[in-house]
ROFIVO-387833 format. One record per atom (N, C-alpha, C, CB): x, y, z. Coordinates in steps of 0.001 Angstrom, whole numbers, padded with zeros to 6 digits, always signed. Glycine has a CB too. Example, Ala and Ser with C-alpha at 12.3 -4.5 7.8 and 13.67 -1.06 7.14 Angstrom:
2
+013190-005690+007800/+012300-004500+007800/+013200-003300+007800/+011308-004473+009046/+012850-002250+007080/+013670-001060+007140/+012900+000030+007870/+014084-000598+005725/
***
This chain:
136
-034287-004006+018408/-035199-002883+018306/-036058-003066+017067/-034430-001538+018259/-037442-002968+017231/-038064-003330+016205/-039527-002053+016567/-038314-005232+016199/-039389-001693+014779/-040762-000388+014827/-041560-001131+014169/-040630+001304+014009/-042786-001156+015535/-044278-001819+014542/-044764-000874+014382/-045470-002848+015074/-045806-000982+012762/-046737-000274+012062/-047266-001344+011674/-046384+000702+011075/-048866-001220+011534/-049965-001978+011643/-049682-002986+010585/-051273-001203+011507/-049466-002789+009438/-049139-003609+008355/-047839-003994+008077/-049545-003098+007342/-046717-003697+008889/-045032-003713+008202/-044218-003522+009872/-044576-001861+006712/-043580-004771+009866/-042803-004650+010769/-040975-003653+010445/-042804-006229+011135/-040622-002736+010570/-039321-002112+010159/-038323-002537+010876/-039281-000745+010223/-037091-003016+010641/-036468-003021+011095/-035129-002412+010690/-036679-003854+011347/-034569-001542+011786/-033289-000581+011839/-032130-000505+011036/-032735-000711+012897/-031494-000073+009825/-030181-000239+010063/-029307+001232+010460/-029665-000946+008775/-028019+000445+010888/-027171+001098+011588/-026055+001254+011667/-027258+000968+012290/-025305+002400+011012/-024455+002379+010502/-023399+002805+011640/-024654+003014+009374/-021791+002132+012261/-020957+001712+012338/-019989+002408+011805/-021104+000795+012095/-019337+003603+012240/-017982+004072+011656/-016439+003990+012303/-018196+005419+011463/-015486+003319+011807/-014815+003095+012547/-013647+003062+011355/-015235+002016+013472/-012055+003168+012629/-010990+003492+011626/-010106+001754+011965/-009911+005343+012119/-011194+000661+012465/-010690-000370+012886/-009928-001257+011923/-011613-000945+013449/-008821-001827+011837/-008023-002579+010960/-007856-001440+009625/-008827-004157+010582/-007673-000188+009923/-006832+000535+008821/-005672+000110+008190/-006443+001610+009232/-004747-000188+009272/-003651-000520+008787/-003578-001741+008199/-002837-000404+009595/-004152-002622+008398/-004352-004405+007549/-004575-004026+006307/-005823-005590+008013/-005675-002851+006118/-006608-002658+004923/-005617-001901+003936/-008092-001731+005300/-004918-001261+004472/-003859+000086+003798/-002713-001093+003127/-002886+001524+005405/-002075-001801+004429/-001164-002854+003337/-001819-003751+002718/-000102-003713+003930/-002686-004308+002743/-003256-005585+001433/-003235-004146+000302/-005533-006696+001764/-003741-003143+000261/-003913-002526-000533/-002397-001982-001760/-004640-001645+000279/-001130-001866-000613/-000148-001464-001292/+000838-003193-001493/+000608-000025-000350/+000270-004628-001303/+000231-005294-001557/-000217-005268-003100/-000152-005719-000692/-001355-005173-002899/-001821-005538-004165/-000601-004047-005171/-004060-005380-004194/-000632-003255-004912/-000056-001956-005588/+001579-002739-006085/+000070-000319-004204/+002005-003520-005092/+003401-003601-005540/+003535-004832-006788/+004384-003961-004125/+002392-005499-006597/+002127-006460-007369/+001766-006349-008855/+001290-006998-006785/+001615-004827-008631/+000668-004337-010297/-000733-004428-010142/+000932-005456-011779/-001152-004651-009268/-003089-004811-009252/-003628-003591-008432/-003809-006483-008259/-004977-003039-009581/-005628-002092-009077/-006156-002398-007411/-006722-001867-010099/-006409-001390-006832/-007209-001571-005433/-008204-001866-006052/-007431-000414-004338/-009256-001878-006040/-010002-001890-007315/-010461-003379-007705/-009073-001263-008471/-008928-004395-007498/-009590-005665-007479/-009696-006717-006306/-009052-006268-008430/-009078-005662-005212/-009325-006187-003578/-010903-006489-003570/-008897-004820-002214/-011065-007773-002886/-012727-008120-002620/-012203-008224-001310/-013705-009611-003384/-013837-008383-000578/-013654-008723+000834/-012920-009886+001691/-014733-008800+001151/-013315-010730+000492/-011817-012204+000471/-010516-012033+001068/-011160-012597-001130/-010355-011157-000008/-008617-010772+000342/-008385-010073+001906/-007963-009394-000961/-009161-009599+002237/-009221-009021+003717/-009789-009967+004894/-010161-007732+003696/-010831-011052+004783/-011542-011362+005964/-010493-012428+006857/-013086-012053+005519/-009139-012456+006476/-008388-013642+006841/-007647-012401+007636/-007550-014797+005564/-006788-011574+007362/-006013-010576+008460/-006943-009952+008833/-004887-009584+008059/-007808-009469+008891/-008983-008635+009524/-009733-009788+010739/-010260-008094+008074/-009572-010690+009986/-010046-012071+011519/-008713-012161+012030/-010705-014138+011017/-007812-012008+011999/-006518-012582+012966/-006671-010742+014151/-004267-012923+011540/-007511-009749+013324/-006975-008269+013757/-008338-008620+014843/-006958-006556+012350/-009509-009212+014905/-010810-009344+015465/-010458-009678+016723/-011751-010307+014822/-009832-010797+016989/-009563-011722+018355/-008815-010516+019424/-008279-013327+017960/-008448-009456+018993/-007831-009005+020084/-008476-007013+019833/-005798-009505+019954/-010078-006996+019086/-010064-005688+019171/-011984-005662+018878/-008793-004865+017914/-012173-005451+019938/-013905-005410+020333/-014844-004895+019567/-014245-004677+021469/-014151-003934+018583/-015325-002974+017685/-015869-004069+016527/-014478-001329+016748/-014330-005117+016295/-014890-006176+014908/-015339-007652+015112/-013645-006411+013806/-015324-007662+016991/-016095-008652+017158/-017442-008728+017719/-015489-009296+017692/-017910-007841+017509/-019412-007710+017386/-019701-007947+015953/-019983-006274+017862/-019368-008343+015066/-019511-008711+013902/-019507-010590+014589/-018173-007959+012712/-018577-011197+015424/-018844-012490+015844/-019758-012890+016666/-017981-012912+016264/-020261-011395+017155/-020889-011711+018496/-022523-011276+017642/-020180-010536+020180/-022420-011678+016400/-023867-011345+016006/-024479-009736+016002/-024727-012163+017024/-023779-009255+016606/-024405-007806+016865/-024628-006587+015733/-023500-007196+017881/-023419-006833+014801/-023672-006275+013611/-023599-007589+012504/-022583-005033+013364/-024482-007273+011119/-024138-008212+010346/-022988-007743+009009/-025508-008749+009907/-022609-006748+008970/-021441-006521+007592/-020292-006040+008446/-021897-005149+006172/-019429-006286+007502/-018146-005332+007526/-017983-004824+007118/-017272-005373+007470/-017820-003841+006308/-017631-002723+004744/-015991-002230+004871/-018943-000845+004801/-015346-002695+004116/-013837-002205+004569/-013864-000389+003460/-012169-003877+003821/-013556-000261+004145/-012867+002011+003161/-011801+001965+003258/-013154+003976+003979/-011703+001097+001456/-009747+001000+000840/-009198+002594+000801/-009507+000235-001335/-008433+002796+000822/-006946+003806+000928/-007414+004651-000400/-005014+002800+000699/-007394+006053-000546/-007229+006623-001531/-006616+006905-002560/-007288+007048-001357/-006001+006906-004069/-005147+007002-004791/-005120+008636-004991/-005352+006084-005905/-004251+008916-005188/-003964+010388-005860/-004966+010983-006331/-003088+010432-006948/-005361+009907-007662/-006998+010288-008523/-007920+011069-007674/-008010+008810-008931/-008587+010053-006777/-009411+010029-005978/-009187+011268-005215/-009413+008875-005343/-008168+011934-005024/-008460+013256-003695/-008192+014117-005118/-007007+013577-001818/-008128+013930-005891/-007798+015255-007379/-009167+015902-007106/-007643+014523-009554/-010295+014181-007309/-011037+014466-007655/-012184+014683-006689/-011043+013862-008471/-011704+014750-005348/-012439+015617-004041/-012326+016893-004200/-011866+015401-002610/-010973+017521-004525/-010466+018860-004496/-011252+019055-005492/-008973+019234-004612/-011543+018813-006763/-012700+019310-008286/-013936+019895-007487/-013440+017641-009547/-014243+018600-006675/-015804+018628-005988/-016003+019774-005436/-016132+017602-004856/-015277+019711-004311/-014859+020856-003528/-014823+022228-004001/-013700+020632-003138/-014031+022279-005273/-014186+023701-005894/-015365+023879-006380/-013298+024031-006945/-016250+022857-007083/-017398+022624-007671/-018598+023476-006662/-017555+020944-007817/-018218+022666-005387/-019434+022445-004189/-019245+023968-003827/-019119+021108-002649/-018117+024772-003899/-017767+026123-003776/-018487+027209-004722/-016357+026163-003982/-018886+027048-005497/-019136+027858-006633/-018355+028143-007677/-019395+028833-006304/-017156+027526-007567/-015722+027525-008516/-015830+027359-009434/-014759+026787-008421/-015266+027539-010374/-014764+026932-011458/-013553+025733-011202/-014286+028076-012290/-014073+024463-011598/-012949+023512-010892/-011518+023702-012033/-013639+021533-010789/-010715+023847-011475/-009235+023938-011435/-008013+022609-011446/-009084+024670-010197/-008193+021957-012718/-007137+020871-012861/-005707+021216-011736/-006627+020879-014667/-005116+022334-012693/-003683+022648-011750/-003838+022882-010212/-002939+024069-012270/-004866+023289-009744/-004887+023861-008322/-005241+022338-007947/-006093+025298-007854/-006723+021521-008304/-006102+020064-007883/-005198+020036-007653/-006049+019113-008526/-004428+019295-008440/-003243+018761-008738/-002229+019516-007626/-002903+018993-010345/-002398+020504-007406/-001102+021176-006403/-001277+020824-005036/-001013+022883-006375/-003375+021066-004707/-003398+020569-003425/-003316+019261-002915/-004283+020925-003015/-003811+018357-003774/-003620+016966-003871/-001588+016332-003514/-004284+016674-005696/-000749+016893-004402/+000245+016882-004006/+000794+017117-002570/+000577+017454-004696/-000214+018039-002242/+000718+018387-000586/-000184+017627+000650/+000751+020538-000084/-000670+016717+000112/-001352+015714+001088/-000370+014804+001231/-002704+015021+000629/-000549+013806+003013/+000404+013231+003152/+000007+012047+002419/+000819+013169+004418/+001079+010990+002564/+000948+009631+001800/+001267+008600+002329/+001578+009519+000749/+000857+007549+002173/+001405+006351+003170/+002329+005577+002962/+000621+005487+003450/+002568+005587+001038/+004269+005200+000445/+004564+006395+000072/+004579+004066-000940/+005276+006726+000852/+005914+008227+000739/+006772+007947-000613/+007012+008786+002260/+007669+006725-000783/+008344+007233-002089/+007700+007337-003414/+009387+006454-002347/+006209+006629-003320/+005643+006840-004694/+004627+007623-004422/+005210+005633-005487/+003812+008102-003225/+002372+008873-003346/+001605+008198-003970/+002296+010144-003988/+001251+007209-003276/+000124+005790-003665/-000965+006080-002946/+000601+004109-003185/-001082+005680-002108/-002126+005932-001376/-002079+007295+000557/-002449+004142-001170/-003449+008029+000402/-002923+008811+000998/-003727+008777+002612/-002936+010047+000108/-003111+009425+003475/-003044+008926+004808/-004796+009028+005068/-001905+009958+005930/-005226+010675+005333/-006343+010945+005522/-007736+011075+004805/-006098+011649+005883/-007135+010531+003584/-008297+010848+002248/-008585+011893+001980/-009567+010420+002288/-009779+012256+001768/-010166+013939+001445/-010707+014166+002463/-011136+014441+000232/-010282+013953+004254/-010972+014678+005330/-010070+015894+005042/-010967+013982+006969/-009329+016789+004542/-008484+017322+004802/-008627+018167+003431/-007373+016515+005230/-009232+018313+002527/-009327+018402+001379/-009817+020372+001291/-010429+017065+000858/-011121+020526+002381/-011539+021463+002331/-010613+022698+002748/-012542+021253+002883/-010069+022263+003985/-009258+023247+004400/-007890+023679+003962/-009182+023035+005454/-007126+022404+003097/-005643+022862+001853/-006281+023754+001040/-004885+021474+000645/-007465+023230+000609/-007764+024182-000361/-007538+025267-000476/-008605+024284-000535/-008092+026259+000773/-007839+027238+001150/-006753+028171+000651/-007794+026976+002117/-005770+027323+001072/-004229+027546+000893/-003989+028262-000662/-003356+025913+001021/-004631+027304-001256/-004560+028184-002493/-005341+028729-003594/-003924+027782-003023/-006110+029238-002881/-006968+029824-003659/-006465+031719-003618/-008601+029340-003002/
***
């Protein structure tokens, strides 16, 4: 698909949302976690080798082979931090006054994907607006 204008040919981009190879992406991530290394220093490296073994048998990431899209963008796993600091926003984006402790409480009652440490958490901050609730 291509938009001509007299002087500038445009061409489209198109953004691709998908929850494809979560789980590859979630363990390299608590990989790296058990190891002592931030997520933080995951590059796309560390992923394009299980994310190609996850391709051969799942259609959304081989249109990435089949030319059809050109990136992959992987969306690493959330840390604790990270949804504190959705819930801030959130109170922020509310008219609030943002609330360290009320963070901190709703953030806690999110699920987690190493349940024994609360490393990284299942849904990120899709879920963020509506705990809130809870305690306000």
């Amino acid at each position: 698909l291509q938009i001509q204008h007299p002087e500038t040919v445009l061409l489209p981009i198109i953004v691709f949302h998908s929850n494809a190879g979560a789980d590859i992406i979630t363990q390299t991530a608590l990989d790296f976690w058990d190891k002592g290394r931030d997520r933080e220093e995951i590059k796309l490296k560390h992923l394009e080798t299980s994310l190609s073994q996850f391709n051969n048998d799942q259609s959304e990431l081989s249109l990435i082979d089949d030319n059809i899209i050109d990136f992959f963008v992987p969306f690493l796993p959330l840390e604790y931090r990270h949804v504190t600091q959705c819930v801030m926003a959130e109170m922020e984006g509310r008219g609030l006054q943002p609330d360290k402790d009320v963070a901190d409480r709703v953030t806690r009652d999110i699920s987690y994907v190493h349940l024994s440490e609360n490393v990284f958490v299942k849904s990120g901050c899709m879920t963020v607006a509506s705990r809130l609730n809870l305690y306000l």
